[in-house]
N, C-alpha and C positions, 0 to 999 in steps of 0.2 A: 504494500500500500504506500503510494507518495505520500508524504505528509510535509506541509511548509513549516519552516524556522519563524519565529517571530521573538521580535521583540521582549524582553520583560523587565522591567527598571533597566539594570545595567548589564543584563545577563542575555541571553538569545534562551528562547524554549519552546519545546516540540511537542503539541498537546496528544494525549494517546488517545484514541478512541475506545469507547465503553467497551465495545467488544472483546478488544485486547487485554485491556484491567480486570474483567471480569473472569476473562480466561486463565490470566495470569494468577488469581485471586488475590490483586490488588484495589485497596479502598483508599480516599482521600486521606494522607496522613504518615501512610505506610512509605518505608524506606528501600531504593532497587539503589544494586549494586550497579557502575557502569564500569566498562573497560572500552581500550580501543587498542586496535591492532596497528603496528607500521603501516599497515596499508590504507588506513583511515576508516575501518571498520567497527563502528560503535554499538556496544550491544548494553543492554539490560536486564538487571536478572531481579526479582525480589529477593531482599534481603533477609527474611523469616526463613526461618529454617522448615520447612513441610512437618507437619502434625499427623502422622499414621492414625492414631487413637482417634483426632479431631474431626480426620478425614474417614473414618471406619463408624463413625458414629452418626455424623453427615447422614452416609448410606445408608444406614441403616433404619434411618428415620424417613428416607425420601421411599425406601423399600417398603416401609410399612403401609405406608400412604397409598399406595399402588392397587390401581383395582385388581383382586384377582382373579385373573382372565385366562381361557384357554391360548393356550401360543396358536398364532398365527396359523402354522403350516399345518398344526393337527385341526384348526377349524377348518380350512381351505380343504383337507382331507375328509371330512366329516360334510360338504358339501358337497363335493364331488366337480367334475367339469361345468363351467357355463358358458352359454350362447353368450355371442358380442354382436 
């Protein structure tokens, strides 16, 4: 994705798009490590350490929520072929 440099007080900065933060599981506040290679390669990483337990618990709560439903390909089987 292009993204433009701008301005900010005295500083230049590159706004991330939600997409990426959200992915990233960065929220307003939180701290990303930067590096840049010889080559002018500039990456960023979040600086939180990743949370197994926090992340297992996450799941485990979105799993519950979950309707429980027959999977897909055994409904699809259970229907049999249709007309288009």
């Amino acid at each position: 994705m292009k993204l433009q440099i701008a301005k900010w007080g005295n500083s230049l900065a590159v706004r991330l798009p939600m997409e990426y933060t959200r992915a990233a599981g960065l929220q307003e506040g939180d701290s990303v490590e930067a590096s840049i290679t010889p080559a002018g390669k500039i990456t960023l990483a979040p600086k939180k350490i990743f949370d197994k337990s926090a992340f297992l618990k996450r799941l485990a709560k979105l799993h519950d929520a979950m309707p429980m439903t027959q999977p897909v390909v055994a409904q699809m089987r259970q229907e049999g072929p249709t007309s288009h």
